[in-house]
Backbone as a chain_set.jsonl record, in Angstrom:
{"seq": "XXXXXXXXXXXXXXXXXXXXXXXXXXXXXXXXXXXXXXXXXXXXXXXXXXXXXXXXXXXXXXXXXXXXXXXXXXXXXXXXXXXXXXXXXXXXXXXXXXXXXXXXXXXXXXXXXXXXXXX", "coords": {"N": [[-11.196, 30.915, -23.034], [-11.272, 29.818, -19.611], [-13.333, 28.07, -17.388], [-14.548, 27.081, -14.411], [-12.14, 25.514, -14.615], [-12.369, 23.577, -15.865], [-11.098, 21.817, -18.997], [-12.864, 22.985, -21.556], [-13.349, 24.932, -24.135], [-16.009, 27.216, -24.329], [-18.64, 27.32, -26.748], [-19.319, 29.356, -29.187], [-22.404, 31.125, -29.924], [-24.003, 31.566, -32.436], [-26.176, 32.895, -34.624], [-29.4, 30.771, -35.97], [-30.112, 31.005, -38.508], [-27.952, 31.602, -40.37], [-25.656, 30.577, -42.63], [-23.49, 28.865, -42.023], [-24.086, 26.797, -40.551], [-24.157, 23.325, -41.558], [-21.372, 23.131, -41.883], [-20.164, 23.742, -39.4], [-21.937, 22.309, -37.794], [-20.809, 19.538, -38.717], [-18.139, 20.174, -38.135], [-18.09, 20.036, -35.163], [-19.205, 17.441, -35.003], [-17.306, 16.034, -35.626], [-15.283, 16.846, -33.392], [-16.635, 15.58, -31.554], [-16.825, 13.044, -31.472], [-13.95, 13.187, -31.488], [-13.577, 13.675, -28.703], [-14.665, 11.764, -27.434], [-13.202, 9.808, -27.817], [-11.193, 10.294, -26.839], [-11.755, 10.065, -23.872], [-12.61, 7.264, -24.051], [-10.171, 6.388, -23.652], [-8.823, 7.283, -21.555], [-10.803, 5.828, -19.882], [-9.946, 3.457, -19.823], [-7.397, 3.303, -18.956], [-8.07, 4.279, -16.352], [-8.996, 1.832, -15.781], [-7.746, 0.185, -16.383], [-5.923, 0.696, -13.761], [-7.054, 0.725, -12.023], [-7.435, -2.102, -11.811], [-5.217, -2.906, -11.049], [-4.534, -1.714, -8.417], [-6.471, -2.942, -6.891], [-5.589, -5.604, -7.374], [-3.192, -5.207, -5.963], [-3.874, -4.881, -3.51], [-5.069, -7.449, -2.597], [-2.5, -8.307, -2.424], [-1.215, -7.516, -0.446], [-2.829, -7.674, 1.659], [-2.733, -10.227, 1.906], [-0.217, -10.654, 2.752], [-0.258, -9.255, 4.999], [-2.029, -10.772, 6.445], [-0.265, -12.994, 6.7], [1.687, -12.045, 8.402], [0.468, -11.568, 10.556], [-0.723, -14.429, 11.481], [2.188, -15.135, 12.199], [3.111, -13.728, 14.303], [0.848, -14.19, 15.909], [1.587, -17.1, 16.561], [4.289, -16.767, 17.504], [3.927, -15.407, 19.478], [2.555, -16.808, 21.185], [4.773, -18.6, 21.67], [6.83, -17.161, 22.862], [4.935, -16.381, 25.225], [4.898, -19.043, 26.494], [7.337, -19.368, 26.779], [8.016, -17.816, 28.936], [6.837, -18.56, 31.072], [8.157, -20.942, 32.047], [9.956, -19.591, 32.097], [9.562, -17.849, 34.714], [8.834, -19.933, 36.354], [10.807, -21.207, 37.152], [12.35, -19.531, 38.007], [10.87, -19.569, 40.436], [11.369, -21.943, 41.675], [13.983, -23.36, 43.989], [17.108, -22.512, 44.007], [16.954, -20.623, 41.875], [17.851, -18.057, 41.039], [20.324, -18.106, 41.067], [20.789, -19.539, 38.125], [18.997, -17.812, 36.926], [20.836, -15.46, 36.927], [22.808, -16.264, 35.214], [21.754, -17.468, 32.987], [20.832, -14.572, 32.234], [23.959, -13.597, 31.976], [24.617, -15.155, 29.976], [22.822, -14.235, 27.829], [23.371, -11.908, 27.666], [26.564, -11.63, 26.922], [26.177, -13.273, 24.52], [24.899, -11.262, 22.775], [26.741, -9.42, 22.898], [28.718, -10.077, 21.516], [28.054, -10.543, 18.816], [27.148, -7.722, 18.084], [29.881, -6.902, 17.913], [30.735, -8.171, 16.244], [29.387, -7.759, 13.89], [29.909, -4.905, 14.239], [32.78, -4.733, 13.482], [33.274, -6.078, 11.033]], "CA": [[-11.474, 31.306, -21.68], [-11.21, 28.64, -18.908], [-14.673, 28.57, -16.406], [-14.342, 26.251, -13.163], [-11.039, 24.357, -14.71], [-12.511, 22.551, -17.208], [-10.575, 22.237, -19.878], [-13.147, 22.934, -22.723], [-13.684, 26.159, -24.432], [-17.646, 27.362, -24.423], [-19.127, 27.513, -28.07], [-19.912, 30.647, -29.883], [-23.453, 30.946, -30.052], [-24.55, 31.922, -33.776], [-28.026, 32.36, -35.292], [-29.655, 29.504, -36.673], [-29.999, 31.85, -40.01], [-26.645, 31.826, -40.839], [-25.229, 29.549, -43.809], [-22.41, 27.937, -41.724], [-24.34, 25.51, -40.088], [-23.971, 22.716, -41.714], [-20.093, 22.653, -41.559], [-20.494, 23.958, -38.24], [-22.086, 20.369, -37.512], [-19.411, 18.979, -39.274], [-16.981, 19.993, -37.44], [-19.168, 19.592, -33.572], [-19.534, 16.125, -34.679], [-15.872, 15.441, -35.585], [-14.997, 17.598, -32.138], [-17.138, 15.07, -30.203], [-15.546, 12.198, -31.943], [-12.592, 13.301, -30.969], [-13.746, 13.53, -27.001], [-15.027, 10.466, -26.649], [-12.062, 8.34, -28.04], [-10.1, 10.57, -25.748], [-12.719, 9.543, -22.866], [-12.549, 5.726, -23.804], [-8.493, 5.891, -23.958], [-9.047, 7.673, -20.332], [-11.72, 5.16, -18.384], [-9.334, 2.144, -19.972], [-6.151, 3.665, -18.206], [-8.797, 4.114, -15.295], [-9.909, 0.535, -15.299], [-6.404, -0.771, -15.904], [-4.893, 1.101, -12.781], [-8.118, 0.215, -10.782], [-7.346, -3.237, -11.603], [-3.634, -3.074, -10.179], [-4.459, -1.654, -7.12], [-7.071, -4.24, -6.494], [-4.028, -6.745, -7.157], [-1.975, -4.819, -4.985], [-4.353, -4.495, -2.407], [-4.933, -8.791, -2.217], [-0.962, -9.124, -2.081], [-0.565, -6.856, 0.785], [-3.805, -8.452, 2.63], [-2.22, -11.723, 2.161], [1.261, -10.675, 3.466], [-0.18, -9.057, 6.703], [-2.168, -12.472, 7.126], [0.675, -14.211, 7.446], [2.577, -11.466, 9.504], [-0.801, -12.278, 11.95], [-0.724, -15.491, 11.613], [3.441, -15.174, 12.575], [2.756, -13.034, 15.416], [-0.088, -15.532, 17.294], [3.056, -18.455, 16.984], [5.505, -15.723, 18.143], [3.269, -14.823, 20.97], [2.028, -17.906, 22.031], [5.889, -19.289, 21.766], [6.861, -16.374, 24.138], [4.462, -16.325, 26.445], [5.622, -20.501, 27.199], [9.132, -19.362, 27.356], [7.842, -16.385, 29.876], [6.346, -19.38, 32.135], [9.012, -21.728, 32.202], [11.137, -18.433, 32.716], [8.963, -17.433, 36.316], [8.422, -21.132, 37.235], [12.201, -21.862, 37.186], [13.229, -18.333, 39.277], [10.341, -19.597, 41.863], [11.787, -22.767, 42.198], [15.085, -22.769, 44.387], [18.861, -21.547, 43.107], [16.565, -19.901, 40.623], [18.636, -16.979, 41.206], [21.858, -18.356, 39.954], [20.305, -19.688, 37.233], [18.919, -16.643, 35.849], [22.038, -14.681, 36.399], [23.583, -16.974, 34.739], [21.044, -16.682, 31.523], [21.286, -13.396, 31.675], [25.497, -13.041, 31.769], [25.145, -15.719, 28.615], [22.235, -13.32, 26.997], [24.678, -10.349, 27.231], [27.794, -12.007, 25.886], [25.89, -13.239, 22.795], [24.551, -9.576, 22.079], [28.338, -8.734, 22.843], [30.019, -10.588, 20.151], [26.924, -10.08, 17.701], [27.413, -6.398, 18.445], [31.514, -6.521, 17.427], [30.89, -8.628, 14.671], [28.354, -6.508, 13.083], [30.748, -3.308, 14.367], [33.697, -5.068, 12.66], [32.226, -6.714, 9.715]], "C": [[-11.874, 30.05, -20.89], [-12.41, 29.192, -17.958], [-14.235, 27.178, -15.676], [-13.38, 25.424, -13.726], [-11.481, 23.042, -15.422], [-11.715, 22.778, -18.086], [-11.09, 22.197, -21.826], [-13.391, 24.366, -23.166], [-15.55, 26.112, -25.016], [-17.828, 27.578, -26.393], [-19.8, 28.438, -28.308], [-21.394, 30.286, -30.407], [-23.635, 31.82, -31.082], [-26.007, 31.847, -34.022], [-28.072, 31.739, -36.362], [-30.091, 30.048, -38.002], [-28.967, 31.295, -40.543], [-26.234, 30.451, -42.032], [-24.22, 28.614, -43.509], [-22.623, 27.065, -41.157], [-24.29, 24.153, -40.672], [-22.153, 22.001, -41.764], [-19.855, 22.993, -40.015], [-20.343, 21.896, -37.482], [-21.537, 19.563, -37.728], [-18.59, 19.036, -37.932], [-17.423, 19.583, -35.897], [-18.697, 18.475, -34.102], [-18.218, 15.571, -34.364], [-15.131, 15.94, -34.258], [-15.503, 16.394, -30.867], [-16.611, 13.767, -30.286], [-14.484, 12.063, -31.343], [-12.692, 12.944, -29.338], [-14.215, 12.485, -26.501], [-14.312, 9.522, -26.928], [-11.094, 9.086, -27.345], [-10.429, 9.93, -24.073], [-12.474, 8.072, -22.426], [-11.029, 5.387, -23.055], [-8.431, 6.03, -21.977], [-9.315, 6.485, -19.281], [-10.896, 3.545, -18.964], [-8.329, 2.408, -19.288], [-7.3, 3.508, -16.984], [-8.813, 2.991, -14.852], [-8.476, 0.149, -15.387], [-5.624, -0.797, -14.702], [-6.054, 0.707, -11.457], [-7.892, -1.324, -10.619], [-6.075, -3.805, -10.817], [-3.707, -2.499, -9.164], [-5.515, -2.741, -6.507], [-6.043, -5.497, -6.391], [-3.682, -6.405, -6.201], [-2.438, -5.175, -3.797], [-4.71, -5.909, -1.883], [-3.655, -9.119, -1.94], [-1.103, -8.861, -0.542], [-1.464, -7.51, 1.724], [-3.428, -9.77, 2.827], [-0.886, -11.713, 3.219], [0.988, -10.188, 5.029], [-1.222, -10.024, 7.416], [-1.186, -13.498, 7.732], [1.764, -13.457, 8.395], [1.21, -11.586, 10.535], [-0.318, -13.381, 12.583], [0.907, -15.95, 12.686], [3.336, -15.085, 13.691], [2.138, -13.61, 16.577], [0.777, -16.404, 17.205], [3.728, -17.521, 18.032], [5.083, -15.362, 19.79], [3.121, -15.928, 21.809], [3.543, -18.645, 22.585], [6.61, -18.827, 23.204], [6.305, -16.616, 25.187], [4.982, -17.869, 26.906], [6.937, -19.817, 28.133], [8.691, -18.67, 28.847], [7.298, -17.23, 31.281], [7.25, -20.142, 32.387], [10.085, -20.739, 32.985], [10.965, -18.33, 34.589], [9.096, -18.97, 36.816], [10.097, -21.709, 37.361], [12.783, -20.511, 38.217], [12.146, -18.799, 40.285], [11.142, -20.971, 42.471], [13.758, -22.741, 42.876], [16.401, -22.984, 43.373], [18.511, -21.234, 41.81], [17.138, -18.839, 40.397], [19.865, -16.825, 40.829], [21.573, -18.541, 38.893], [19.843, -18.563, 36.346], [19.96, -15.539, 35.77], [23.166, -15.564, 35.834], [22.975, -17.015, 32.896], [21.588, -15.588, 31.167], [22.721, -12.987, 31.496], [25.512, -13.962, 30.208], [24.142, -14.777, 27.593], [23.418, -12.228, 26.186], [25.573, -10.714, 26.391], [27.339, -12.764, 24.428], [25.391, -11.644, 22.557], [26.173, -8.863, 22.322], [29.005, -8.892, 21.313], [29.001, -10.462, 18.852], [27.283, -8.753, 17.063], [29.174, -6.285, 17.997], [31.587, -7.072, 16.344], [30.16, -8.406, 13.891], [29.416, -5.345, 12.757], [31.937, -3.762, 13.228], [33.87, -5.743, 11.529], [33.342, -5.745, 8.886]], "O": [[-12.7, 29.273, -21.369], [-12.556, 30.392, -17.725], [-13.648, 26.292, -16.298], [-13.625, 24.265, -13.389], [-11.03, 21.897, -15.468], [-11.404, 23.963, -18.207], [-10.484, 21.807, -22.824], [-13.715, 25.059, -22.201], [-16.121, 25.324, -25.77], [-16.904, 28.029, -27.071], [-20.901, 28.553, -27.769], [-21.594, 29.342, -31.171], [-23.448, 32.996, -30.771], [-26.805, 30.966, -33.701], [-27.37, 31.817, -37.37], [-30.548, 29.133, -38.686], [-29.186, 30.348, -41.298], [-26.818, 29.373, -41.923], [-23.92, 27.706, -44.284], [-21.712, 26.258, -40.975], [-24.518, 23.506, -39.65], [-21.811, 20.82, -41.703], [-19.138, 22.149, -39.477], [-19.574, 21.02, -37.087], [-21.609, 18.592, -36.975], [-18.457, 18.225, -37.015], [-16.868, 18.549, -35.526], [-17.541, 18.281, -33.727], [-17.9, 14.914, -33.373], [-14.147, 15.231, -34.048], [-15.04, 16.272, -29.733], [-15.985, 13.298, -29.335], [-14.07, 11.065, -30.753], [-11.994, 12.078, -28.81], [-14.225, 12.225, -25.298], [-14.537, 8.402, -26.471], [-10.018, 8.506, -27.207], [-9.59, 9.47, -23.298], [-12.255, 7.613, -21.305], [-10.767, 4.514, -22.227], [-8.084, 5.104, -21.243], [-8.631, 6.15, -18.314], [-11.329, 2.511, -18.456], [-8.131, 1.375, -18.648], [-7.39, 2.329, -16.639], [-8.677, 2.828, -13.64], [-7.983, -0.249, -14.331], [-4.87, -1.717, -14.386], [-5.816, 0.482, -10.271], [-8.093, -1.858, -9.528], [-5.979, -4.845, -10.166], [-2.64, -2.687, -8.58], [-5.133, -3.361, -5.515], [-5.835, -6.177, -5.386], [-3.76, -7.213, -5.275], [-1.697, -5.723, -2.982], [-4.739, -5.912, -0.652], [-3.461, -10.128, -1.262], [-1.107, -9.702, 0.356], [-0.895, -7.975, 2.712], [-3.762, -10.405, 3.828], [-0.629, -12.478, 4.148], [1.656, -10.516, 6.01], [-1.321, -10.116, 8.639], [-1.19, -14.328, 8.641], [2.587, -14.095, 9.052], [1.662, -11.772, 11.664], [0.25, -13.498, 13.67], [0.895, -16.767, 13.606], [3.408, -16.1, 14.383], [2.527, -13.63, 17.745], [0.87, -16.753, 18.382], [3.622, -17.643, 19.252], [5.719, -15.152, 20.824], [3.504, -15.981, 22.977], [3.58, -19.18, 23.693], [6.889, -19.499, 24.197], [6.939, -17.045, 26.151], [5.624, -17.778, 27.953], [7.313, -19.754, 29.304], [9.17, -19.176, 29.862], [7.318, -16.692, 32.388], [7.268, -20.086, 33.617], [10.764, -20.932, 33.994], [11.799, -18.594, 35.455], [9.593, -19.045, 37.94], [10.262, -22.863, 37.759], [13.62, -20.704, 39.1], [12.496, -18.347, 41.376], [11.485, -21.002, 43.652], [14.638, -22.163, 42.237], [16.493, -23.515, 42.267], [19.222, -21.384, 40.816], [16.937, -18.488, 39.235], [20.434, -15.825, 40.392], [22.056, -17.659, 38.183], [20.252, -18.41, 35.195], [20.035, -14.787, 34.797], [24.353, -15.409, 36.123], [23.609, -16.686, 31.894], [22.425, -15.373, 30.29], [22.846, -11.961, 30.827], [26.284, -13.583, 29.327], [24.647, -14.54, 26.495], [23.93, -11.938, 25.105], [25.571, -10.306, 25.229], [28.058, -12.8, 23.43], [26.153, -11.074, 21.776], [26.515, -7.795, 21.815], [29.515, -8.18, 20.448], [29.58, -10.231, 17.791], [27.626, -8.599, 15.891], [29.488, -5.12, 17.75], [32.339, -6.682, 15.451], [30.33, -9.06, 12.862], [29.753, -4.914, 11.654], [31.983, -3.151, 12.161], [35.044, -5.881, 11.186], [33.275, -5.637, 7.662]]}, "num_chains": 1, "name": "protein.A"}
């Protein structure tokens, strides 16, 4: 009979009269034996899988350091471009100039875009 999902069965309670106690104890002892080299085998799988997510968990902290680290270049690189970009449309025939970027933007994402499609 199973009680809250443990999976031990309760022990028949006998009076301490009785003549079977001593194999009784026998067997208890060899019973507990048994549960605690099932226990050890247990908190060593425990500790081994605690130890590989601790690994895991320094890789991945390392890898989104350096996707940070990427990100503040990436940003900082941008934002330049993003000034050079405005300070070149304020200054005059900035207006040809950037439609002129932008028609060479497009036609590289054109031929990118067909030679991906046709790949």
């Amino acid at each position: 009979m199973r009680r809250n999902n443990y999976p031990y069965q309760p022990l028949n309670q006998q009076p301490s009269g009785s003549g079977a106690a001593p194999a009784s104890h026998d067997s208890l002892e060899a019973e507990n034996e048994l549960a605690a080299e099932e226990l050890k085998q247990k908190i060593g799988a425990l500790k081994s899988l605690t130890i590989d997510i601790g690994n895991e968990v320094r890789y991945q902290d390392k890898l989104l350091r350096g996707i940070d680290d990427d990100m503040d270049r990436t940003s900082g690189f941008l934002g330049n471009t993003m000034t050079r970009v405005l300070r070149l449309a304020k200054q005059g025939g900035g207006a040809r100039q950037m439609c002129y970027m932008f028609l060479f933007v497009l036609v590289v994402f054109l031929i990118l875009w067909l030679t991906l499609k046709f790949k």
